[in-house]
N, C-alpha and C positions, 0 to 999 in steps of 0.2 A: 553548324558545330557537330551535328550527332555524324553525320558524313564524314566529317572529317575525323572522325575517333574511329568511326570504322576502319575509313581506308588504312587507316595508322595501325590499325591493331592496339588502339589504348581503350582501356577502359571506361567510361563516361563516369562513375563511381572514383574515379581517380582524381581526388578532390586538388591536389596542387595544382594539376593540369587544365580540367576545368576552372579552376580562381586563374591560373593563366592568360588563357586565352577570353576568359570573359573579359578580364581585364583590358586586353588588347582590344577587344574589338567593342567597348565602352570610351578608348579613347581614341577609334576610327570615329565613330558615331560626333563625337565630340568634336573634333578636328577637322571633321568636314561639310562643306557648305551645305546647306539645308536644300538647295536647289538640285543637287545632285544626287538626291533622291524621290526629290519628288516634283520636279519640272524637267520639263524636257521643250526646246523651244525648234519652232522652226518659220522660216521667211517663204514659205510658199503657203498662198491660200484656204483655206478649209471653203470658203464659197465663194465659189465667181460664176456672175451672171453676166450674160451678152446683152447690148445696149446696141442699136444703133448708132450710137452718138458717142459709146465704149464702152469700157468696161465698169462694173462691180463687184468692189473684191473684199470679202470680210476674211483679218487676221485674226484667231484665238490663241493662238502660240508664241506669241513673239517675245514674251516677256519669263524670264525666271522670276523664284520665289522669291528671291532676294531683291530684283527689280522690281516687283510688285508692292514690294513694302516701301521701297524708294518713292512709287507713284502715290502710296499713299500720303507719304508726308507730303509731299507735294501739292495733295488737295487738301491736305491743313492747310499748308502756307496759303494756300488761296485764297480761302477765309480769311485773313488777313488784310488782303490787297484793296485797290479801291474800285470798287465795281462802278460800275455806269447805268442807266437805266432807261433807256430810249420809248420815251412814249408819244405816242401820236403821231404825226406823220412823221417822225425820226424814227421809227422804229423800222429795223432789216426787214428788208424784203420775204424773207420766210416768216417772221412773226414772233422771234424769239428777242425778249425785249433786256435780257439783264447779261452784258458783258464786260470782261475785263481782258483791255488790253494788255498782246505781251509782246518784250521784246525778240526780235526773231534773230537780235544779232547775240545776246546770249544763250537763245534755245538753240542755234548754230554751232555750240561749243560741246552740247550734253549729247553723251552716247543716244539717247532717244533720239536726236537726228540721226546719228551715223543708219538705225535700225530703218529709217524713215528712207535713208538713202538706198537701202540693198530692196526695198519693198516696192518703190515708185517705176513704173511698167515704164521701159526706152526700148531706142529703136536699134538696131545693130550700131555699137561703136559710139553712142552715146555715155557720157560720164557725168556723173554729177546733180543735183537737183537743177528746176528751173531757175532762170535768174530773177524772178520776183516774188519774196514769201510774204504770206500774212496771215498771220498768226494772231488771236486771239483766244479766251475760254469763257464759253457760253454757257448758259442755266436755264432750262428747262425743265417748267415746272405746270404743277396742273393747271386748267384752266385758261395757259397760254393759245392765244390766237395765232396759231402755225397756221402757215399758208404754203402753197404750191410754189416753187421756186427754182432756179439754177441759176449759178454763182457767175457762170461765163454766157456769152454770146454762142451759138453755132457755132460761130467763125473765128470764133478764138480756142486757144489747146492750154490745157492746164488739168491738174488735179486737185480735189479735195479733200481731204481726210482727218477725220474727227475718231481719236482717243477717248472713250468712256470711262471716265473714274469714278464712276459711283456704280454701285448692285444697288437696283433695285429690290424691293424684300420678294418680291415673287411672280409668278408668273403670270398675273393676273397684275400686274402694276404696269402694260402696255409698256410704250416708250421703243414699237418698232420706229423703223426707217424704212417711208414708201418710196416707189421711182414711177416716174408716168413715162409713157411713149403714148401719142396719139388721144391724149386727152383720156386715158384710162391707166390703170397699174399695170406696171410692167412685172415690179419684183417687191418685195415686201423682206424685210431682213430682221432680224430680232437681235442687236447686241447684248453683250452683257461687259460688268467691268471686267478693265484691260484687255477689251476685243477693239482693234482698229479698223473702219471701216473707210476704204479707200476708193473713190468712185471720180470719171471724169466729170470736170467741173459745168461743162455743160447740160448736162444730163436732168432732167427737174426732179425734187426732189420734196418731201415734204415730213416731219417729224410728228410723231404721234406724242402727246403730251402725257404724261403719267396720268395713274388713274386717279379717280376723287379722294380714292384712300391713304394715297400716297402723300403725307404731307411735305416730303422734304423734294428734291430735285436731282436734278439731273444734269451732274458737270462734265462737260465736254472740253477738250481742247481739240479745236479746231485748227487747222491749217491748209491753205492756201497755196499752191504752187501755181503760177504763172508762166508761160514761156515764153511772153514779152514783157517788158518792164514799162510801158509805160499806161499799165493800167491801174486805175484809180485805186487807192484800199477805201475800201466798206467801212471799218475801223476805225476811228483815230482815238489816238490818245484823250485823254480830258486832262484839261490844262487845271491845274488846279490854283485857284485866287483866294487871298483873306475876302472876311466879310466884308462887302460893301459899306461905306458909311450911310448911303442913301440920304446924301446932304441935296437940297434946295428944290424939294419935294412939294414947294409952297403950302406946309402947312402952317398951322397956329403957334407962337411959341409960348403961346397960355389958350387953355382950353379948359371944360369942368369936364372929368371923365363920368361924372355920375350924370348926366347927361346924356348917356348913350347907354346905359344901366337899361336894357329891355326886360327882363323877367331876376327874382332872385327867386331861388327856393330851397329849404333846410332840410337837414339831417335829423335826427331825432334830437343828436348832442348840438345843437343849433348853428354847425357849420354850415355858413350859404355855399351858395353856387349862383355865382354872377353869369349871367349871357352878357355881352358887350358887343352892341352893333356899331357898326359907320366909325368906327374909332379914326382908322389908317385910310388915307385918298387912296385911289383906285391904282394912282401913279406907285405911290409906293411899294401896295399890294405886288403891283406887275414887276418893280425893281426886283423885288425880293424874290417873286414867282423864279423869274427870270435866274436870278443868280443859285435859288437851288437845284434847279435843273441841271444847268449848264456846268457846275463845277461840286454838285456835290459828290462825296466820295462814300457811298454806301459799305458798311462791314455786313457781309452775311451771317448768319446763323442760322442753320438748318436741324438745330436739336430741337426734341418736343420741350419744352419747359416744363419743369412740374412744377407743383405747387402755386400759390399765387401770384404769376409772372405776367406781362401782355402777351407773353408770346409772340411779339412781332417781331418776325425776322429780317426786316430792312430797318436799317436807322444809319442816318448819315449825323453823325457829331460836329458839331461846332464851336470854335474855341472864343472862352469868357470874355477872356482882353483883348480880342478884335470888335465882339459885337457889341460889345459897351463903349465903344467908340461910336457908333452907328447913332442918325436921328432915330432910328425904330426904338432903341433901346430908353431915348429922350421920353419919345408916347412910351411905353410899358410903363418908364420907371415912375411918372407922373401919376400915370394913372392907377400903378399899386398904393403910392402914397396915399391918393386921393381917396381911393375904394376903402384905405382898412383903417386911416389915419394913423400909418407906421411909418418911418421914415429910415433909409438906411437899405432898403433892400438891396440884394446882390447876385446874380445867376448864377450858380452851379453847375447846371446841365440843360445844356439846348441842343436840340437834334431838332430834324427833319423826321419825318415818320411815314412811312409810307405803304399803304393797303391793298390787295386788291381783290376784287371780289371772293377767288378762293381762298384765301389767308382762311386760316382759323384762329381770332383772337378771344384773347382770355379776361375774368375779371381779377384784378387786380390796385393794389395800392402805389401809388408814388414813392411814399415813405414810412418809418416806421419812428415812433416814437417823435418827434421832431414839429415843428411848428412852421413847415416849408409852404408855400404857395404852387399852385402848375398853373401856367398861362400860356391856355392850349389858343393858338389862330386854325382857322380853317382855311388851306390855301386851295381848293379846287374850286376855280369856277362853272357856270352853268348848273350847279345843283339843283335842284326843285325837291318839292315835297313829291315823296316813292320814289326816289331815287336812292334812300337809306345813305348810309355811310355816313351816320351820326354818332353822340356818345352819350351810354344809357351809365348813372348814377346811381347806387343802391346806398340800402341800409348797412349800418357799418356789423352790426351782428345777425341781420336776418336778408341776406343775396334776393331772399327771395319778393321782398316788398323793393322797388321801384322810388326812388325819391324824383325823378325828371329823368328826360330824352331830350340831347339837346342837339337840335336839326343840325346837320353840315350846310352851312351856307357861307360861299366866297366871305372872306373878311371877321365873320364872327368870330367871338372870341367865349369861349368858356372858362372864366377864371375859380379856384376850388380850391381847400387845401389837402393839402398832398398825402393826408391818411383816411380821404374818403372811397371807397369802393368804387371804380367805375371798369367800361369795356369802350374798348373802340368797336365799329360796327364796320364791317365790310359794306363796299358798295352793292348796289343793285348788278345782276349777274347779265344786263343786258348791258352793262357800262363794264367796256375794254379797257380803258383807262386807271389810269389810278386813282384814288382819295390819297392828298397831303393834308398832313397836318403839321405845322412847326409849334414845338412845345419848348417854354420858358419856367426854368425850375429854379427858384431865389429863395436865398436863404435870409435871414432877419439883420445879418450882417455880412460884409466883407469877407473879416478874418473867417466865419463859419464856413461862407461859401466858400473860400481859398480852398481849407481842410476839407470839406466835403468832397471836392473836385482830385484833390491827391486821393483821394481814399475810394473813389469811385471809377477811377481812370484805371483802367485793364491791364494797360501798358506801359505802368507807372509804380513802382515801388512792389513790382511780381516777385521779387526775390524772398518775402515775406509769406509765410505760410501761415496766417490769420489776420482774421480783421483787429485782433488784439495787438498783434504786435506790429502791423500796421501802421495801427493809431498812435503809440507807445512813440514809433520813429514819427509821424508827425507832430507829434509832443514835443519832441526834441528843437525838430525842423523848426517850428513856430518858436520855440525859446529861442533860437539861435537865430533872430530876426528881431527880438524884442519883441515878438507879436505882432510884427508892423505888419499888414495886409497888403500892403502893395509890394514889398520888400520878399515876403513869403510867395505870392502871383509870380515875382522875378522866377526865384526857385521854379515854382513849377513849370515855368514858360520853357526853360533850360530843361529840366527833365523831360518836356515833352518832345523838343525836337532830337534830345537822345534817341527816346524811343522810337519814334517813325524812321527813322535812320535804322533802327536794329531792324525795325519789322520788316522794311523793303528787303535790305541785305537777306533778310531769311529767305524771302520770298526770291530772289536773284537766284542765291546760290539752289534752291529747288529747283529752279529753271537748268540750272548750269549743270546737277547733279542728276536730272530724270533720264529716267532707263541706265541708270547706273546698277 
């Protein structure tokens, strides 16, 4: 502005003039995209390294400011999705065990392909991606067992290339990408968010896991380019099934559960804490094993939790009025009556839970104010004593006195009520695997459990900005049913399949919309 008063022969003291042209160029500022002053993008590499087997190319330009906020919803939406968790000998050949498939005929739609297409190295007179994509996004997190790996054969030609969406906090939070040739490093790379790093798929490769400080992870969207089709994907979807009923289990259909009663021990305010062995046959255990693996649908969350939360950031939900059909749910309900001589109990919240050695969990309560029961199972087998990845019980006003440690052993059960203090305990750090637990949270009735479950579903009744007013519309909800409980369960059953419907669609259209 002072330039151009000069060149002008005006005054700068020349106050109309000035309010002028400030004005004007208050509503360039305004009216023009944020990206166009302050991203600048380009499709040629900032690093490429020679490979015998080809190339390594890292992108840091490719994305404007405006596409970068795009990629960030994006990794909201993902949060969302239904991750997968490959443990044992299911887990990828590199070692990175927590993925969520995506579809590659929708991400075929979003500018972020087209950017994918101007970047992927051809030969003269070549057009187009390969004809077989596969696409998935992975999570990379401390502690994980990465191993040495490539995607392809020698003798097959493809590429691979993995978009980073998360910043790590610093430079000391690791999280390079090595390359071997000759059973030594070839190239060692350092990404950061929204740097694409594109390398042939043969090439090995191996991912360095964030540091121990680093509590949250590291999401990637991977992808896959093939130049023949008929090779296998690594990937598959997870099919997802209601609860099993785990009918004809050959168990007892009268049994005494206080008969497996092995230890109880109190609180100060003389709440127990049941251990419960041998409850469930070993058949069942395995059904059940079996079916959370195979189809459960983990939510992440990668925030620190404050205050008195578990901080466990894997947990797969499951729904009330499936698994109240189930024989397991026959043994629980038996044996709460039996254990507290109440009759009527009802589930609220059952999840899967899942630990692993680096997790850092928290101590925390179940519930607040309420008279709930948790009916935690232990699902890992082979445990032993030192093998840890137990659950330590405390005083309700002093953390620091100990009421019991109660061992992780296949089948146990720690039954407790739900405003005692306790902590899940990570496994032992020579155990790759995980610790499961499945936890049964019932409320004293039906109709409570019903409202407890509308009121605690995330995805359920969001349009409400408190837990008061909330409740206020389940007030209503339940009058508008008679209070009937099973009539009320309908209701929610119907809002909950809205919501999964909303939450995919979101997650779709981020697909559809990235690198927009």
């Amino acid at each position: 502005l002072q330039h151009y008063f000069i060149q002008s022969n005006l005054s700068f003291s020349d106050n109309k003039m000035k309010s002028l042209l400030t004005t004007l160029c208050s509503l360039c500022l305004l009216l023009t995209p944020t990206s166009a002053f302050f991203s600048s993008t380009s499709t040629e590499p900032q690093i490429t390294r020679q490979h015998n087997l080809g190339s390594i190319l890292l992108f840091r330009e490719l994305f404007t400011a405006s596409q970068k906020e795009g990629l960030r919803e994006l990794r909201s939406a993902l949060f969302g999705g239904h991750w997968r968790y490959y443990d044992y000998e299911d887990t990828p050949k590199d070692g990175i065990a927590w993925q969520l498939p995506v579809d590659s005929n929708l991400l075929s739609q979003s500018p972020l392909w087209q950017l994918i297409n101007e970047i992927i190295p051809r030969k003269q007179g070549e057009k187009g991606v390969s004809e077989h994509v596969e696409s998935v996004v992975r999570l990379l997190r401390r502690g994980d067992n990465t191993r040495v790996h490539s995607v392809c054969s020698e003798h097959e030609a493809g590429y691979t290339l993995t978009l980073f969406l998360t910043q790590l906090p610093d430079k000391n939070s690791y999280g390079e990408v090595l390359f071997f040739q000759d059973d030594d490093v070839h190239s060692t790379i350092q990404p950061a968010q929204f740097n694409v790093l594109l390398w042939s798929c043969r090439i090995p490769y191996q991912f360095q896991y964030p540091s121990i400080s680093t509590g949250f992870g590291q999401v990637m969207l991977q992808i896959t380019l093939y130049d023949k089709v008929d090779v296998k994907p690594t990937y598959l979807p997870v099919d997802v099934e209601p609860f099993p009923e785990l009918k004809n289990l050959n168990l007892p259909t009268e049994f005494n559960a206080l008969d497996h009663v092995t230890k109880v021990s109190y609180t100060s305010l003389k709440r127990p804490i049941y251990v419960i062995d041998d409850l469930f046959s070993d058949e069942m255990l395995g059904a059940l094993r079996e079916h959370l693996y195979l189809s459960s649908q983990y939510y992440y969350d990668d925030s620190e939790d404050e205050g008195e939360t578990d901080n466990v950031h894997w947990i797969s939900g499951h729904r009330n009025h499936e698994f109240v059909k189930s024989e397991m749910w026959r043994v629980i309900n038996t044996t709460l009556n039996q254990v507290t001589g109440h009759e009527g109990w009802y589930p609220h919240d059952i999840s899967c839970n899942l630990n692993r050695a680096w997790d850092h969990t928290r101590i925390h309560k179940d519930c607040y104010d309420r008279e709930d029961l948790t009916f935690l199972l232990y699902l890992t087998p082979g445990y032993k004593p030192g093998d840890l990845g137990g659950t330590v019980f405390y005083e309700q006003e002093d953390v620091g006195t100990i009421v019991t440690s109660v061992q992780n052993k296949f089948g146990r059960v720690a039954l407790f009520h739900c405003e005692i203090k306790h902590a899940a305990r990570p496994p032992h750090a020579y155990l790759t695997h995980a610790r499961y637990t499945f936890a049964v949270k019932v409320a004293r009735s039906k109709l409570d459990a019903v409202q407890q479950e509308l009121l605690s579903d995330p995805s359920i009744l969001h349009d409400f900005e408190d837990e008061e007013e909330k409740l206020e519309e389940i007030f209503i909800m339940t009058e508008g049913v008679g209070s009937d409980p099973d009539k009320l369960e309908e209701v929610f059953v119907d809002l909950l399949h809205e919501s999964s419907g909303e939450r995919l669609e979101i997650l779709d259209e981020s697909l559809v919309t990235a690198g927009k």
